[in-house]
BABA-129215 format. One line per field, with one value per residue (C-alpha): residue in three letters; x, y, z. Coordinates in steps of 0.001 Angstrom, whole numbers, plus 500000, padded with zeros to 6 digits. Example, Ala and Ser with C-alpha at 12.3 -4.5 7.8 and 13.67 -1.06 7.14 Angstrom:
REM residues 2
code <- c(ala;ser)
x <- c(512300;513670)
y <- c(495500;498940)
z <- c(507800;507140)
END
This chain:
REM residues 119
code <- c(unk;unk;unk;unk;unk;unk;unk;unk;unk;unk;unk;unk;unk;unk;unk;unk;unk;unk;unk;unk;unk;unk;unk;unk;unk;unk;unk;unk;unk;unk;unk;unk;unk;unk;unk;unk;unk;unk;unk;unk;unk;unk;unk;unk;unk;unk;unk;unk;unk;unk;unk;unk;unk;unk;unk;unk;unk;unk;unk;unk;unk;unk;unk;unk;unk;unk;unk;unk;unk;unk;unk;unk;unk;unk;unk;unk;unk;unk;unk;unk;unk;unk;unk;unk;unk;unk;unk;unk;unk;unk;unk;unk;unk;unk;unk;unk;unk;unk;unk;unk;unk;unk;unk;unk;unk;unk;unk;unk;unk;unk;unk;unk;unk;unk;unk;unk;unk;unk;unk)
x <- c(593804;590704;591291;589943;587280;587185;584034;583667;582204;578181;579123;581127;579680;582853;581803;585500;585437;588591;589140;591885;592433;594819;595202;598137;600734;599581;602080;605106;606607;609831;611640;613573;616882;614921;612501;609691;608223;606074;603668;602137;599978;600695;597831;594700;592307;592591;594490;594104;595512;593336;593885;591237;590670;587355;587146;585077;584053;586674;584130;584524;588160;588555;586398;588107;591893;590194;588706;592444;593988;591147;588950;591575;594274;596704;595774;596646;592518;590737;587430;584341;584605;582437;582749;582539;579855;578092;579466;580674;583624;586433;589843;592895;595021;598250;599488;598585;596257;597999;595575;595590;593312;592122;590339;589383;586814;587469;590226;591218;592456;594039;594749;596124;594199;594667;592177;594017;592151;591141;588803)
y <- c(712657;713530;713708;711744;713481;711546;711718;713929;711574;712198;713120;716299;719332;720875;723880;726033;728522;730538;731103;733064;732905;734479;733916;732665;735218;733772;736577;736348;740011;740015;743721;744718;746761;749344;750076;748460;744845;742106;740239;736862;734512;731241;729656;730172;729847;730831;728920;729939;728810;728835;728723;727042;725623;724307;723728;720458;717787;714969;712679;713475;713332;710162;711064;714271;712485;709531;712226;713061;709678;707451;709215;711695;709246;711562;714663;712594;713164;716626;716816;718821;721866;724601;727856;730917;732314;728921;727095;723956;723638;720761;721589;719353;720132;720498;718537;716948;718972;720815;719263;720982;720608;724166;721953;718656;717902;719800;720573;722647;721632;724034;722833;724676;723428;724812;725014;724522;725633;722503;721602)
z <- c(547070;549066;552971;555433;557613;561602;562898;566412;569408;569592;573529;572329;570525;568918;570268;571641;574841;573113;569334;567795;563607;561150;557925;556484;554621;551100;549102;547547;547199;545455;545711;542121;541984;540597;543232;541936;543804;542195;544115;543176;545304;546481;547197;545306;548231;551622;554505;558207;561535;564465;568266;570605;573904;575730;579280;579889;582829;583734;582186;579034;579087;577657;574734;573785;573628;571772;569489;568582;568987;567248;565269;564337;563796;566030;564019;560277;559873;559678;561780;561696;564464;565382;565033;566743;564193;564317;561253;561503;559546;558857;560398;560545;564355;563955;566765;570292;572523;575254;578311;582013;584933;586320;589176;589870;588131;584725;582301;579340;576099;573793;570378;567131;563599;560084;557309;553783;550502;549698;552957)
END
């Protein structure tokens, strides 16, 4: 079953202030009585879990949580982000944006989105 793809909001670039990646453990090592192990992968491709956060005007508030809530479908959809070395990639988030307000008239969101093998 192919996953649905929500589109980002023209007003937003998907562009992220922060990123932090890692790869997800994809080995099974299994240790023998006799000393020897026996590794085996679990996924064939590669899956990664990414931190983010942007710092944007108030104004586009609105637009970034209906990003998640509409077009995202509270994070059921994946979206196209971009990345750090310019790609732009499709990443499904992993839950709700943490959202704060540094000053008045800007906030951050940080969100956490994972790229399976079959993006």
């Amino acid at each position: 079953m192919a996953m649905e793809i929500g589109d980002r909001p023209a007003t937003l670039d998907g562009c992220w202030a922060t990123w932090s990646e890692q790869d997800v453990d994809n080995v099974i090592r299994t240790d023998y009585d006799s000393g020897a192990m026996q590794t085996r992968r679990r996924f064939t491709g590669t899956n990664r879990v990414v931190t983010a956060s942007v710092t944007m005007k108030a104004e586009l508030y609105s637009d970034f949580m209906n990003w998640f809530r509409v077009n995202q479908r509270g994070g059921a959809n994946a979206t196209y982000v971009i990345t750090p070395y310019g790609e732009e990639e499709v990443f499904q988030w992993t839950g709700p944006p943490a959202i704060s307000w540094p000053e008045a008239g800007a906030f951050t969101a940080t969100v956490t989105m994972w790229q399976g093998a079959w993006f």
